[in-house]
RODO-2510 file (C-alpha; in nm, 4 decimals, decimal comma):
residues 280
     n   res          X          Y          Z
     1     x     0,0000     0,0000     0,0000
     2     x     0,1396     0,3436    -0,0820
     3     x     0,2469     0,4698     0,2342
     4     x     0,1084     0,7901     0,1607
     5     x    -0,2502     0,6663     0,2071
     6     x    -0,1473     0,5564     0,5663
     7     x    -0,0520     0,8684     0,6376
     8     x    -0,3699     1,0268     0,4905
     9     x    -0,5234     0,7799     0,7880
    10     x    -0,2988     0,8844     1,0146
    11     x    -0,1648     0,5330     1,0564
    12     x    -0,0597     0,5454     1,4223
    13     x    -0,3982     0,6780     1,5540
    14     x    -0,5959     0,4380     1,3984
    15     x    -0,4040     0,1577     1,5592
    16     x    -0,4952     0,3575     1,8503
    17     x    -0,8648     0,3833     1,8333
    18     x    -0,8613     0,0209     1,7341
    19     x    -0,7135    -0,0722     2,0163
    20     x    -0,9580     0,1372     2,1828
    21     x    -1,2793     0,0012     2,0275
    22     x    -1,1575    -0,3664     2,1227
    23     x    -1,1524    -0,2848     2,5049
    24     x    -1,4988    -0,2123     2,4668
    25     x    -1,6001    -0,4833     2,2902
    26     x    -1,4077    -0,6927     2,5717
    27     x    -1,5812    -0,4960     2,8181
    28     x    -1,9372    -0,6101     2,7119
    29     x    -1,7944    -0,9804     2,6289
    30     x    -1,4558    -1,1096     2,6345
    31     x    -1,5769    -1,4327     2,4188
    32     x    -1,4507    -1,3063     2,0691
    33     x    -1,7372    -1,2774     1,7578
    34     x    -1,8333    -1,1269     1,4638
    35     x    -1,9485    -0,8888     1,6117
    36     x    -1,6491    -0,8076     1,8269
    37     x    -1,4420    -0,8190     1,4596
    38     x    -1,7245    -0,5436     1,2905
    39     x    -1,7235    -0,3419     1,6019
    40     x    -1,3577    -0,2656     1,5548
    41     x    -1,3270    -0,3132     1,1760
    42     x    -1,5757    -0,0130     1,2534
    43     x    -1,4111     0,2045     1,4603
    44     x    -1,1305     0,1925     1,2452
    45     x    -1,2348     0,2929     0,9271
    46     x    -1,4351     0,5742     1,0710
    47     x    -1,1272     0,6871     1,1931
    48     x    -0,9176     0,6522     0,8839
    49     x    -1,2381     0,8249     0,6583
    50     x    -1,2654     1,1557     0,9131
    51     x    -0,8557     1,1624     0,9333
    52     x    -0,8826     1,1769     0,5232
    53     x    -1,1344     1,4284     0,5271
    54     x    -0,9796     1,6427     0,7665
    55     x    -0,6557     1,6538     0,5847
    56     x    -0,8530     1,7183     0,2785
    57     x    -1,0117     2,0399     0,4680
    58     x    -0,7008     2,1752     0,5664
    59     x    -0,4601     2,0980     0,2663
    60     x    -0,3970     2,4758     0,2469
    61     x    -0,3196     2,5247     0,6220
    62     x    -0,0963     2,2170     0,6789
    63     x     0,0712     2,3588     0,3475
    64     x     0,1891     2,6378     0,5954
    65     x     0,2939     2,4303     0,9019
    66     x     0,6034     2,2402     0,9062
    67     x     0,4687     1,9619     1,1005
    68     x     0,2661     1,8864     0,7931
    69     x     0,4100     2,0059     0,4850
    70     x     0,5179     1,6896     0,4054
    71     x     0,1723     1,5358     0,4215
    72     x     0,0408     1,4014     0,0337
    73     x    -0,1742     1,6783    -0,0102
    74     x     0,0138     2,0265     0,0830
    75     x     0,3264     1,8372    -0,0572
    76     x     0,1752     1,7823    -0,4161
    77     x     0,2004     1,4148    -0,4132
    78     x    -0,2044     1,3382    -0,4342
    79     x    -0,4427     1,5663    -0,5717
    80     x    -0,7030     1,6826    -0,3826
    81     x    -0,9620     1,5144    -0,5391
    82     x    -0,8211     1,1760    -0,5262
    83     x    -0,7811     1,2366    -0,1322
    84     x    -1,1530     1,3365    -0,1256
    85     x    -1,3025     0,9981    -0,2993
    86     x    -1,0486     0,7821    -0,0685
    87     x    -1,2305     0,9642     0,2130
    88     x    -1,5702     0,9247     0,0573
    89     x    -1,5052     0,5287     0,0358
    90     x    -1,3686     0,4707     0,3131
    91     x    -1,6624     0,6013     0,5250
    92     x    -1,8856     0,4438     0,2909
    93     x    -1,7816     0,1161     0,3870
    94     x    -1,7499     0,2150     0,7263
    95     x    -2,1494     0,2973     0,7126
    96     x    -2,2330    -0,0013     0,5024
    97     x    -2,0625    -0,2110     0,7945
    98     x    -2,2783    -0,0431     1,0141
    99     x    -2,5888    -0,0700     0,8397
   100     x    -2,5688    -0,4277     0,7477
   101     x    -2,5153    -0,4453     1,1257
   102     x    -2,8632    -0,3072     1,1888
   103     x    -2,7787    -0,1406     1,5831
   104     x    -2,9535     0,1857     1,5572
   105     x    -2,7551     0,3274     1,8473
   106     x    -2,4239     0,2438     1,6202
   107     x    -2,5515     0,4368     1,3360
   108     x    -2,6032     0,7464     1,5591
   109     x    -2,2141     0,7152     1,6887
   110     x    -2,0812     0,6504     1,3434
   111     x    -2,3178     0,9791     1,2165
   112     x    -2,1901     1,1825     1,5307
   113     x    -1,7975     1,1558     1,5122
   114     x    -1,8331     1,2292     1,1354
   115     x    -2,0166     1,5145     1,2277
   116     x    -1,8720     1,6038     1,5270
   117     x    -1,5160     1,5618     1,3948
   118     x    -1,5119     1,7639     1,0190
   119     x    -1,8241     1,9314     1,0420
   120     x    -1,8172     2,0845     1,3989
   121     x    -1,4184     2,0365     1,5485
   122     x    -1,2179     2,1301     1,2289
   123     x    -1,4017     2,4654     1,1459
   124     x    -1,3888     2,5893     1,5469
   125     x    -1,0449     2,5624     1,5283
   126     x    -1,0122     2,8939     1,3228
   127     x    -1,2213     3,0609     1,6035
   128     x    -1,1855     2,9084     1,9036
   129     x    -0,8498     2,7580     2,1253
   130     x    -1,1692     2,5856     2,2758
   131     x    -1,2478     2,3811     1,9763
   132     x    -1,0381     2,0846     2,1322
   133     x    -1,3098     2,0456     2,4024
   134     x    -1,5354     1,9569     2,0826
   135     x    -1,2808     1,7292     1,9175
   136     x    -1,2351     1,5404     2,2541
   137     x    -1,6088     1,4358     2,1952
   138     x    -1,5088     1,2471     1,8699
   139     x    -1,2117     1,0834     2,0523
   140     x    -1,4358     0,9201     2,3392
   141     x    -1,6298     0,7691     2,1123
   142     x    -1,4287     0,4219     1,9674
   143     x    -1,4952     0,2262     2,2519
   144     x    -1,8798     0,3410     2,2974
   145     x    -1,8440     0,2017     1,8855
   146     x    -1,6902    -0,1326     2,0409
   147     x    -1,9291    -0,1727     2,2995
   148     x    -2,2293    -0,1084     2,1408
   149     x    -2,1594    -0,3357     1,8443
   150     x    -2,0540    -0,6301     2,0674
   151     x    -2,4323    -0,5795     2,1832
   152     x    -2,4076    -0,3688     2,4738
   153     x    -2,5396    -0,0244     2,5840
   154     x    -2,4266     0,3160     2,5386
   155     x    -2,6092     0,3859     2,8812
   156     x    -2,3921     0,1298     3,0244
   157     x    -2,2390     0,2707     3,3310
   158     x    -1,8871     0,0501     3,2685
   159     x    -1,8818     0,2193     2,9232
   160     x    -1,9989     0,5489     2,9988
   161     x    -1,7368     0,5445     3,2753
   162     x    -1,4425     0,4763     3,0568
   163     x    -1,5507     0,7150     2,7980
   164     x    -1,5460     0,9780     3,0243
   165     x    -1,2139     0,9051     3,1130
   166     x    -1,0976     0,9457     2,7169
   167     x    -1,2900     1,2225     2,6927
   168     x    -1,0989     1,4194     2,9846
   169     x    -0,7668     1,2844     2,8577
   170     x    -0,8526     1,3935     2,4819
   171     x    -0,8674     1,7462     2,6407
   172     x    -0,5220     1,8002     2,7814
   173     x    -0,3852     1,5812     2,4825
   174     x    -0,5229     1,8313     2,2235
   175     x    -0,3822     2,1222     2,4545
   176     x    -0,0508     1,9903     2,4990
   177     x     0,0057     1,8905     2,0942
   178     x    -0,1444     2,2464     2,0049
   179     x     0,0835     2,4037     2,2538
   180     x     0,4238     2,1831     2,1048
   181     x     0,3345     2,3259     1,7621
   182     x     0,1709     2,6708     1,8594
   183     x     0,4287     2,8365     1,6384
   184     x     0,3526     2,6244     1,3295
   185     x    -0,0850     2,6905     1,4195
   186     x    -0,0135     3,0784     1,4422
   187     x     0,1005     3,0337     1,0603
   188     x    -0,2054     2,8687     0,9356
   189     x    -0,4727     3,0142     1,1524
   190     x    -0,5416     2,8062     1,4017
   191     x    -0,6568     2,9488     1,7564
   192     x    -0,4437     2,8496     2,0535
   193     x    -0,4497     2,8618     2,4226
   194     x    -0,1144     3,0594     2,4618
   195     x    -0,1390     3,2921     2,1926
   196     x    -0,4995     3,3701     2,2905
   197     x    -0,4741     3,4128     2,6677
   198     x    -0,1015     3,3683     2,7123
   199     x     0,1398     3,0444     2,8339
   200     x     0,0318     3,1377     3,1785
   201     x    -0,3221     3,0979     3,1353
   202     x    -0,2718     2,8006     2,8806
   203     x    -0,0409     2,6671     3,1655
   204     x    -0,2937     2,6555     3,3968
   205     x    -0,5516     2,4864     3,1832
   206     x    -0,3582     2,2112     3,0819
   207     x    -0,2619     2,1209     3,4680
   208     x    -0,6365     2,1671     3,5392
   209     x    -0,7407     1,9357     3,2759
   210     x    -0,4293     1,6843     3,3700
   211     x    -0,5728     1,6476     3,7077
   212     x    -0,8812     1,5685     3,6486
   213     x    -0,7753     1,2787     3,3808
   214     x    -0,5384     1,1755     3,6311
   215     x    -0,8041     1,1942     3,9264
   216     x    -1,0847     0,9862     3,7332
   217     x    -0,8945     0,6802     3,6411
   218     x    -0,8881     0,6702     4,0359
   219     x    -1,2530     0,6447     3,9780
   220     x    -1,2553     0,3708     3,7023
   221     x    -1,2036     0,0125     3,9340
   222     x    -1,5074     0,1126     4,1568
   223     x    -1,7194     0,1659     3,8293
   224     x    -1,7391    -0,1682     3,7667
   225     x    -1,4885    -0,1925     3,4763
   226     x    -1,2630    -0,4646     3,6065
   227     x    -1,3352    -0,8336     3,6599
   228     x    -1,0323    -0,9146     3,8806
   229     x    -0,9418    -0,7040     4,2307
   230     x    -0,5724    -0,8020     4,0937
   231     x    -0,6735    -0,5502     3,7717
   232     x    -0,7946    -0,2842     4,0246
   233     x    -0,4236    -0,2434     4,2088
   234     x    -0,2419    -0,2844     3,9059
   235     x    -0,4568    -0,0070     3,7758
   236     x    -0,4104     0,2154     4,1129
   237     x    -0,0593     0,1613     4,0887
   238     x    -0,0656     0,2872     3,7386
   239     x    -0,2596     0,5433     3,8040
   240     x     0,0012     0,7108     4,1042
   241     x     0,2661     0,6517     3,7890
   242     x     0,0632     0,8841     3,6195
   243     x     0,0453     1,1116     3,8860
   244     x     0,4108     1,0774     3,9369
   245     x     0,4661     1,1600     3,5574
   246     x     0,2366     1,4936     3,5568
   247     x     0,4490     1,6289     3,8172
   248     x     0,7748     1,5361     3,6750
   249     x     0,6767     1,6684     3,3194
   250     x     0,3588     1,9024     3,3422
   251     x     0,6563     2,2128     3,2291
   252     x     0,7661     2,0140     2,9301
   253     x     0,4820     1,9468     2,6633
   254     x     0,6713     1,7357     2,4503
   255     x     0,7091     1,4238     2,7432
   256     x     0,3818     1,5572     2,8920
   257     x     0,2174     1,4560     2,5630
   258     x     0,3601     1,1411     2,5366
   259     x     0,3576     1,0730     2,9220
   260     x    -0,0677     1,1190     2,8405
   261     x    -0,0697     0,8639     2,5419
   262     x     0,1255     0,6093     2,7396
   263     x    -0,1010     0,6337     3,0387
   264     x    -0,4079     0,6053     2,8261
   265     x    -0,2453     0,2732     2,5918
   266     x    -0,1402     0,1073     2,9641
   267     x    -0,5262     0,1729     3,0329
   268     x    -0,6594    -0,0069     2,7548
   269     x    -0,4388    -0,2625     2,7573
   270     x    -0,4948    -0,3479     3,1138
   271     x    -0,8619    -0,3719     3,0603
   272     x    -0,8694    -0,6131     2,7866
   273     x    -0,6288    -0,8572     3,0029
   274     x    -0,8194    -0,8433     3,2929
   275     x    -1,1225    -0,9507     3,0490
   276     x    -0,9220    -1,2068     2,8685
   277     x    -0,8486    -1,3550     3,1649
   278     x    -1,2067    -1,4151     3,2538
   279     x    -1,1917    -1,6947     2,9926
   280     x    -0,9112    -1,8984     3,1479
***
């Protein structure tokens, strides 16, 4: 496959949100099934069709940011149409998964990161540093996708519970990225925290919304989530690492960043052990 169509998906975070979408198919059943397979399958090409789009929307923007010059549109290397019908057809299929699934509540999640992601997030970015509280909305929703095709609810408290928990992460994670590359979204129009309200301000936000990512996985073993009291320490212990890490790094967004991702892959990971282990 031409590599620049995986990074028109933005290869890394769709591995990501498939990863995602599994734990909550494993949270509603760890036997695996069709269903479990679709829910992901899913998740993932929703991903990879909204990533196109976006990258479609802002070809002339990431055109002025060196972080994404190189991508295949602003560098010349697909035209913009061709980018446009690999979007198209990707979500396509996504939505023809979902429909031959027949789970109304999936068609409303599928519907609402589409249009939460490129119709709502992407525009508010030219007005509003705010606009990553709306794209953290799209990010919680893989494993309510995983879930509720595996058959479950999406007022499920377990799943409601750990999509709250992406959703506060998402927050920080969009503040700390925006803030690594605030020089690069000055050129091409993009809102930020800092140049907004200043680093002070932008400071502060980010260690507000740190704390409370970092205070509701404390929340996450009494929800319900875990199977195993064993999975409940490991995850308390993980969660003080995180802790740990936020003070060690909260004054350098670079490791902050990845110190966030790490936290959140550990998370997911431990969860779909602790189910797996259910079946031995």
């Amino acid at each position: 496959m031409n590599t620049d169509y995986l990074k028109l998906i933005r290869f890394k975070v769709t591995i990501l949100v498939g990863l995602s979408a599994f734990a909550g198919t494993c949270l509603f059943s760890p036997v695996i099934s069709e269903k479990h397979l679709y829910g992901v399958l899913a998740a993932v090409l929703l991903s990879a069709g909204c990533s196109a789009l976006n990258q479609w929307q802002e070809r002339k923007e990431d055109f002025l940011m060196e972080r994404t010059r190189d991508r295949p549109l602003p560098s010349g290397r697909m035209k913009p149409e061709e980018a446009l019908m690999f979007a198209c057809i990707i979500l396509a299929v996504a939505f023809t998964l979902i429909v031959r699934m027949k789970n109304p509540q999936l068609f409303i999640l599928g519907a609402a990161a589409v249009i939460v992601y490129n119709l709502l997030y992407t525009p508010m970015k030219k007005r509003t540093p705010f606009a990553l509280m709306t794209g953290s909305v799209s990010g919680a929703f893989p494993p309510l996708i995983g879930f509720t095709a595996a058959g479950g609810s999406i007022f499920d408290t377990r799943i409601m519970a750990v999509s709250v928990v992406l959703y506060i992460w998402q927050t920080p994670h969009f503040a700390l990225l925006s803030e690594k590359y605030a020089a690069d979204y000055a050129r091409a129009g993009f809102k930020t925290l800092s140049g907004t309200y200043g680093s002070l301000k932008a400071q502060k936000f980010t260690d507000l919304w740190t704390s409370a990512y970092v205070t509701s996985l404390f929340f996450i073993p009494m929800s319900g989530v875990y199977s195993h009291t064993i999975s409940s320490w490991i995850h308390v212990g993980l969660t003080i690492g995180a802790f740990v890490l936020f003070l060690k790094y909260r004054l350098l967004p670079s490791k902050a960043f990845h110190s966030l991702n790490i936290t959140m892959g550990l998370f997911f990971i431990l969860l779909i052990a602790d189910k797996m282990l259910t079946l031995i």
